[in-house]
PAMINU-438807 format. One line per field, with one value per residue (C-alpha): residue number from 1; residue in three letters; x, y, z. Coordinates in steps of 0.001 Angstrom, whole numbers. Layout:
<rs>
lodren: [NUM / ...]
vexba: [Ala / ...]
east: [X / ...]
north: [Y / ...]
up: [Z / ...]
</rs>
This chain:
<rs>
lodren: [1 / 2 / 3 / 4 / 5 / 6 / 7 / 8 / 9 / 10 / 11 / 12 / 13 / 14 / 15 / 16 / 17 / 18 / 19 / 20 / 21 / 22 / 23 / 24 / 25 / 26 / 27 / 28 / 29 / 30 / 31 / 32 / 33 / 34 / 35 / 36 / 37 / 38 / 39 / 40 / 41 / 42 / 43 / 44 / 45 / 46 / 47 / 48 / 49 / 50 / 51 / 52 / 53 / 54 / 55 / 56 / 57 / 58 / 59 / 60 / 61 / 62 / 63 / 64 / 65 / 66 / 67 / 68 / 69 / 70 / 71 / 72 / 73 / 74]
vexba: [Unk / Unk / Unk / Unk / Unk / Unk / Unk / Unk / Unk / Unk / Unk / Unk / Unk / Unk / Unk / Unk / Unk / Unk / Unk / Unk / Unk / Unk / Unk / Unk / Unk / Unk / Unk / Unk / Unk / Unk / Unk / Unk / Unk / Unk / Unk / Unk / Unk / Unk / Unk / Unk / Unk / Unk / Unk / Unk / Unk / Unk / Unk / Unk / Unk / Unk / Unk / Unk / Unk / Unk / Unk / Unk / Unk / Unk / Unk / Unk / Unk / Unk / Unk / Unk / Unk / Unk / Unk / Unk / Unk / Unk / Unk / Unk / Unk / Unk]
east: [18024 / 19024 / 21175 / 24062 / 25963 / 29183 / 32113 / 34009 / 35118 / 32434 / 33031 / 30213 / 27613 / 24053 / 21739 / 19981 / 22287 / 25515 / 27416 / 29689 / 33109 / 31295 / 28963 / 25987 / 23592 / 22028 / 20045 / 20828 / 19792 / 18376 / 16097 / 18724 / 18385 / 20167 / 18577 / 20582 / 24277 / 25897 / 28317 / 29991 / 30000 / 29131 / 25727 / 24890 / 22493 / 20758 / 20454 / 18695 / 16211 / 15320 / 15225 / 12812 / 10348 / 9997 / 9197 / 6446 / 5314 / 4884 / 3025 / 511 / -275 / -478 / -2643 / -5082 / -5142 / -5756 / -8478 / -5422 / -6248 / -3463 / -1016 / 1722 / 4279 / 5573]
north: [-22581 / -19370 / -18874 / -16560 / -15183 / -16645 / -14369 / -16211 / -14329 / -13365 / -14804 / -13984 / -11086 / -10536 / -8044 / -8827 / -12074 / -12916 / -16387 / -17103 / -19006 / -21889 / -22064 / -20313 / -18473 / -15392 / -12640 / -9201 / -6791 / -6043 / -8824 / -11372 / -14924 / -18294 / -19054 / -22547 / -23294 / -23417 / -25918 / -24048 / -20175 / -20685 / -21810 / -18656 / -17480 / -20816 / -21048 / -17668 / -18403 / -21655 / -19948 / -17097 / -19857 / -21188 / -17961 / -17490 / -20837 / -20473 / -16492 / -18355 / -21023 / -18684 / -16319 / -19428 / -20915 / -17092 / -16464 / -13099 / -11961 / -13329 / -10779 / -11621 / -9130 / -10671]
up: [66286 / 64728 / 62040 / 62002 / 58887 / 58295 / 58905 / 56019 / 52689 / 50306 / 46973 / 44911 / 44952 / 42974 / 43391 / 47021 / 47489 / 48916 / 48374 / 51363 / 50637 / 53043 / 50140 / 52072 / 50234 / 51874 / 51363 / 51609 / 54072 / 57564 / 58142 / 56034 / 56056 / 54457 / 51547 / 50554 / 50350 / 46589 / 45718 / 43017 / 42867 / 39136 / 39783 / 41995 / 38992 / 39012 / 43034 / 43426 / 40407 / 42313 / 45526 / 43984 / 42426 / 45353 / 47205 / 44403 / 44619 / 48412 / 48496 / 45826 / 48623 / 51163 / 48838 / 48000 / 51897 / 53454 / 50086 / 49641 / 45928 / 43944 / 42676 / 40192 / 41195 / 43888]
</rs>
């Protein structure tokens, strides 16, 4: 299934991000995708910082499982 970005209002904007008034999180860009859906525009901050830890947290796997040297400036 493929997502599609929602043609509802935008209601809150970060560098790279855009929060959706759906609540759909999603990055910025050509090759955009949803990242999670936020509750509360508030927490937009708190939702990209988990959603950027967990991009790190996933590169290191792949790093270790393909023997990639690990690189901290992801």
């Amino acid at each position: 299934m493929k997502d599609k970005k929602p043609t509802c209002k935008v209601v809150a904007r970060r560098k790279g991000y855009v929060l959706y008034e759906n609540g759909e999180l999603w990055t910025t860009g050509k090759h955009a995708f949803r990242v999670g859906y936020v509750m509360n525009a508030e927490n937009i901050d708190y939702a990209i910082d988990a959603h950027e830890e967990e991009m790190r947290c996933l590169m290191m796997k792949a790093r270790s499982e393909f023997a990639l040297p690990l690189d901290n400036g992801i």
